[in-house]
Steps between C-alpha positions, in 0.01 A plus 500: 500500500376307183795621280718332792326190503476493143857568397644294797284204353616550136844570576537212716379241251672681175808418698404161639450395058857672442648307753361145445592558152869635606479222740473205230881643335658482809639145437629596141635827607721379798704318224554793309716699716583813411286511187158591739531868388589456133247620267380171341428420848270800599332502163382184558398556849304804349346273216389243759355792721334630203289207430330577883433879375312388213283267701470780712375721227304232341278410861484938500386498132202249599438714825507787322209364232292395795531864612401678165200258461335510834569900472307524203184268588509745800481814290208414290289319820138638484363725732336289829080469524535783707648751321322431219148574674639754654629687181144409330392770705774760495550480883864643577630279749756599805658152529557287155227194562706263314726308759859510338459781277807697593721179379270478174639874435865395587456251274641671189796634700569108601435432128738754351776392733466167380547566151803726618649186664424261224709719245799530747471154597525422082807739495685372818462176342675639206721632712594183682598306167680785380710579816534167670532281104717734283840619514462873601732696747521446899431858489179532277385231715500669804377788346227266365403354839489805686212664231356188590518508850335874488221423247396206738503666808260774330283215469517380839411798636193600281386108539539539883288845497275362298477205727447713809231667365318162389551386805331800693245539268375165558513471881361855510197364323168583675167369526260729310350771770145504407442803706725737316385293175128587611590903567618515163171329326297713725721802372426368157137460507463844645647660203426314184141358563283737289213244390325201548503421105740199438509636132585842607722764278696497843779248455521492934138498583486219213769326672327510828209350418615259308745365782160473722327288230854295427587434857143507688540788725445870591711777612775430724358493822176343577179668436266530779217681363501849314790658680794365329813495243363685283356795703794726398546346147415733254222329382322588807636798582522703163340266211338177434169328663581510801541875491150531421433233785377256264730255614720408828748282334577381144267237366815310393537427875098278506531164535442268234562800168722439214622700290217494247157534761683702793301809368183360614663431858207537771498818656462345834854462436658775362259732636368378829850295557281240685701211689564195279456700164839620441826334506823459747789760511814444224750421787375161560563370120811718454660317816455174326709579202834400436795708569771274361671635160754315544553093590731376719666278275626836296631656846701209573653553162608821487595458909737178446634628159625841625646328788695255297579749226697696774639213732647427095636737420691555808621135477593616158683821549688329827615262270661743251664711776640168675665417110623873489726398834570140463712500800170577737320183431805332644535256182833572426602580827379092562601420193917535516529385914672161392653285751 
């Protein structure tokens, strides 16, 4: 469906600009009967044509720049506020919590095509001047046009996929589902907290309580006295203080510590986990933070340069093929009906 619309577009106008320019001969040409097929004649009908390829190629060139650009700012985005709390703590996620990650991974695919397209684009222009400027044969011409022809429609293909998948990607995009997101911090918390010691030799437990400290909180659902989170941690259930039931919950959870005086936390507490001691669960902050890695500004770039890059191109390539059969674009055939 979108490679008809697309091509039916392009090929329409790419011979809507051969004809206006076939169009403006028309008075010089029906004086020159029986000279509308000579070769002076179609060379400069060729020439004139060529001058509407190279604008072509120069608008695809700019398009093309836009592309590689708005690729590459995408590629080196930095994770969202979410994923970076998130991988403070070494929680393996189910869903990615950054909103359009899957197109910040495509990115470099979008970005190596671009570079692809730029370095034909450089050739075909090459090409053009070459083929449609110097005196070579009819036949290396058309041998010429048809590489051409093939290369480009190679690109309009992997542009198109590439386009397709952009364009699921994005309007697959999901809210973040802070259930899931909260199974897999629960999951987390189970297995890596080992101590209450923010300075800890373990790099997880460490982690943990610092992110209670950084972002106000404790565990990951909220703590209603000393049944809790951290029941089945193993810092309750193998090692640690509350092991040897000397606390309920970490002392980085009290209200109103720091990172230098939450050792001397009151043990009503982290001990007695009396109401209005201790702090609210980590969903509540984690919900605020952003999940935007990328702005919209960049997604209208890459969305409105692959789209142009292949309506372009097949503008382009239509163009050629209508010059390889002359006859087709109904110049000539307009051209020689003299009264």
């Amino acid at each position: 469906m979108i490679i008809g619309i697309v091509y039916v577009h392009g090929y329409g106008l790419a011979v809507f600009l051969l004809r206006s320019n076939s169009q403006k001969e028309n008075t010089t040409l029906k004086k020159m009967i029986g000279t509308s097929h000579s070769p002076d004649h179609t060379n400069a009908r060729n020439k004139k044509s060529a001058y509407f390829i190279v604008a072509i190629q120069a608008v695809l060139m700019v398009t093309v720049i836009i592309l590689i650009v708005s690729s590459a700012l995408c590629t080196k985005v930095k994770p969202c506020e979410l994923q970076t709390a998130l991988d403070f703590i070494f929680v393996k996620y189910t869903t990615h919590p950054c909103k359009y990650n899957a197109i910040k991974d495509m990115s470099s695919g979008i970005l190596a095509l671009g570079i692809s397209m730029l370095c034909w684009i450089v050739l075909l222009f090459v090409q053009t001047i070459y083929v449609y400027f110097g005196k070579i044969e009819e036949k290396k011409q058309a041998i010429a046009k048809i590489v051409v022809i093939i290369g480009t429609f190679a690109f309009i293909i992997a542009n198109l996929v590439l386009y397709i998948i952009f364009m699921r990607e994005k309007e697959t995009q999901q809210n973040e589902h802070y259930i899931q997101l909260g199974n897999d911090m629960f999951s987390s918390l189970k297995q890596n907290f080992k101590s209450d010691n923010a300075s800890s030799n373990d790099s997880k437990s460490s982690a943990w309580n610092t992110f209670f400290l950084k972002y106000d909180c404790c565990a990951v659902h909220e703590v209603n006295g000393t049944t809790n989170d951290f029941d089945n941690t193993p810092w309750c259930t193998t090692y640690g203080s509350c092991q040897a039931t000397v606390s309920q919950i970490p002392r980085t959870c009290c209200k109103g510590v720091t990172l230098t005086n939450y050792t001397s936390a009151p043990s009503t507490c982290h001990a007695s986990v009396s109401p209005g001691t201790y702090k609210r669960n980590c969903m509540d902050p984690l919900k605020k933070m952003s999940v935007d890695n990328i702005d919209e500004y960049q997604l209208s770039l890459l969305f409105f340069s692959l789209l142009f890059a292949i309506i372009l191109q097949v503008i382009y390539v239509t163009m050629v093929i209508v010059l390889m059969f002359p006859r087709c674009n109904g110049s000539v055939n307009s051209s020689v009906n003299v009264n």
